[in-house]
N, C-alpha and C positions, 0 to 999 in steps of 0.2 A: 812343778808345772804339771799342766797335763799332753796326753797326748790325746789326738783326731788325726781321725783319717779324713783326706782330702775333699772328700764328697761330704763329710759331716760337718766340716768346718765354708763348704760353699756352702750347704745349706742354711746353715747357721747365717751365714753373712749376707744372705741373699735374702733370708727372715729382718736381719736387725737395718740394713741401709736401704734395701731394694733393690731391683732387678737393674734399674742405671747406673746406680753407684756401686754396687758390685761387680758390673762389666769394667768399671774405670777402673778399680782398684786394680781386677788382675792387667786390665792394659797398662798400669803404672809399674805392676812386679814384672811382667814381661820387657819394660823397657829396660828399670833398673838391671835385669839380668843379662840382656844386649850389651846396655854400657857398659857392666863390668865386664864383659868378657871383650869387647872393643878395647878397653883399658890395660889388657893387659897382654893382645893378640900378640905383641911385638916380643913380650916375654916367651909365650909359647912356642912362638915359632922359633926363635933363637933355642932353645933347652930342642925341641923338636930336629933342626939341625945337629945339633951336636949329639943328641943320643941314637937317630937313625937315620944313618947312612943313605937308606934309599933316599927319604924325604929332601936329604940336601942335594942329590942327585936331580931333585925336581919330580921323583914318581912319588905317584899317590903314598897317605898312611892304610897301610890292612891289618897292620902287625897290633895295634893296641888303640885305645881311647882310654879316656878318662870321666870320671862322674865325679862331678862338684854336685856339692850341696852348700843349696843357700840358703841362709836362716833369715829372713824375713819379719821383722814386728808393724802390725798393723796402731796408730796411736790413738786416740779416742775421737776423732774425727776420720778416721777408717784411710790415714794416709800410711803407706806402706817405706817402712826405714831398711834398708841393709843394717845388720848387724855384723857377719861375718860370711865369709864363702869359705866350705870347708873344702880343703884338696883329696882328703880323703874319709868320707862321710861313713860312720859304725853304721857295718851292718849284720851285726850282731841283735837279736832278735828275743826278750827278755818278755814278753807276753804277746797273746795271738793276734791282739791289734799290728804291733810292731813287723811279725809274721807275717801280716795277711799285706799292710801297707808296703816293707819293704822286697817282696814277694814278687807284688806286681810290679813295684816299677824296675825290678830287676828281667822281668819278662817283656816291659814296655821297654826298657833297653834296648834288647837282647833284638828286638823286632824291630828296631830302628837300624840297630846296626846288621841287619841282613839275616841273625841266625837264628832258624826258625824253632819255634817253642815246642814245649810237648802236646 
């Protein structure tokens, strides 16, 4: 396969179906990502009690999160399938694309959960 970074692969999709049908597509991968994680909240929360003590206390999580990575195939009418949701997605970095992509959303993290970049 190849890889793309996010921005070259919107481009690209925003070239081949259009500016409508490329809003719908990500509205569909945003849902699919909901659901899954709606699917599975009841697991989380239960592992989440039993590994931290606070959380089952009822106080907030601070101590840790997690990043899932979802693999996503678009099929030749530009409908978007789950293939797998990874629990713990390589980020290990094997050329400068990989670098530069997993780079940022480790800094686009990092800014979501409060701690601020360099």
């Amino acid at each position: 396969g190849s890889k793309w970074s996010l921005a070259a692969f919107k481009q690209r999709l925003l070239r081949e179906v259009g500016e409508a049908r490329a809003s719908e597509v990500w509205r569909r991968v945003d849902d699919i990502v909901v659901k899954t994680m709606i699917g599975v909240e009841s697991i989380m929360v239960e592992g989440m009690q039993e590994f931290l003590p606070s959380y089952a206390r009822g106080e907030p999580n601070r101590q840790c999160f997690q990043v899932f990575g979802f693999d996503v195939m678009l099929d030749s009418d530009a409908k978007p399938w789950l293939l797998e949701v990874n629990l713990d997605p390589a980020l290990k970095t094997d050329s400068t694309l990989d670098l530069r992509v997993k780079s940022g959303m480790l800094v686009d993290l990092l800014n979501t959960i409060g701690v601020p970049g360099p």
